[in-house]
Every structure is written in structure tokens, then in C-alpha cells.
C-alpha positions in Angstrom: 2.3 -21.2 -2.5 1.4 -24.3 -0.1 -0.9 -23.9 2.8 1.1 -24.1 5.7 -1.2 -23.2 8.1 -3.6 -25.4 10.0 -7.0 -25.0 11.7 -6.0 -24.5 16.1 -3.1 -22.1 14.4 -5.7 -20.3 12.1 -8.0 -19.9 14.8 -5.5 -18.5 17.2 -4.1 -15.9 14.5 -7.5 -14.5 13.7 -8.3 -14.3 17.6 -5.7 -12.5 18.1 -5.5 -10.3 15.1 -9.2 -9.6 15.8 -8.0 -8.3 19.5 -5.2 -6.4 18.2 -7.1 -4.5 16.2 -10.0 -3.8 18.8 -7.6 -2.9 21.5 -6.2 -0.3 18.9 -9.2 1.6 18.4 -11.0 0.4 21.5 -7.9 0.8 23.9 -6.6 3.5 26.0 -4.2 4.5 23.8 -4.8 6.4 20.6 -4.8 4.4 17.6 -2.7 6.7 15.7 -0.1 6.4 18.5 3.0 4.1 18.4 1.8 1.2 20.1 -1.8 1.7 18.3 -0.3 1.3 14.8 1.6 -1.1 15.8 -1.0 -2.9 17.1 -2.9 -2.5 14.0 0.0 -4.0 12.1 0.5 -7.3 13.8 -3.4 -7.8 13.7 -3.7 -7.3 10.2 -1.0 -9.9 9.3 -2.3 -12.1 11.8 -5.6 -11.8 10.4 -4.5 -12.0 6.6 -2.3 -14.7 7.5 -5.0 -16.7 9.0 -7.8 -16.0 6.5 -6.0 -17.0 3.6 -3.6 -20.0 5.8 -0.7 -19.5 4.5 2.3 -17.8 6.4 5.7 -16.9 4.8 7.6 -16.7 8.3 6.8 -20.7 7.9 7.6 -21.3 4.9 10.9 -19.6 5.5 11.4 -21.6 8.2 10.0 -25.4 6.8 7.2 -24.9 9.7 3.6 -26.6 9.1 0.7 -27.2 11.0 -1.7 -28.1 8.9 -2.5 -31.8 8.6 -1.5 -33.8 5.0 -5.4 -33.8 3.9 -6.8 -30.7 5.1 
């Protein structure tokens, strides 16, 4: 498994994970609801993702943004 992801790209997915998963429980919607779960979903990969900087969606597709040395 090569790291594939870099730092701007890490920083947006855990921002945005980090919303998704407020806006679930914190929203006005229910999080148990459609649009809560899957809201919960796509935070928690963009969060995982991010935290450990690798994302198989790039690697499938030959995508990196990290830099050579970092």
C-alpha cells in the first residue's frame, strides 16, 4: 500500500468528514434517517481515508497528490 494522499487533500477529507459527521448528529435531520447514515458514511471514509492517507479510489485510478518526499 503506497501513500497516495497528500497534505491540502488530507486536510480537506478530514474537514469534511469531520462536517459530515456533525451535520448527521447535529443536523436537522435524524441521524438514523437516510441522508443521516449516509452522511455518516461518507465522513467516516473521508476521515479514515485522510488519517491514515491512503485512498483506494486513487490508487484505482493511478491518482496522487502527495509530493515524492513527503
Amino acid at each position: 500500500m503506497h501513500l497516495n494522499v497528500g497534505s491540502w487533500d488530507r486536510i480537506a477529507r478530514l474537514a469534511i468528514g469531520i462536517a459530515l459527521i456533525a451535520y448527521a448528529f447535529l443536523g436537522l435531520s435524524s441521524p438514523w434517517s437516510a441522508m443521516g447514515i449516509g452522511a455518516i458514511a461518507a465522513g467516516l471514509i473521508l476521515a479514515v481515508t485522510g488519517l491514515i492517507s491512503w485512498c483506494p479510489i486513487w490508487a484505482a485510478l493511478g491518482v496522487n497528490t502527495r509530493k515524492a518526499n513527503g
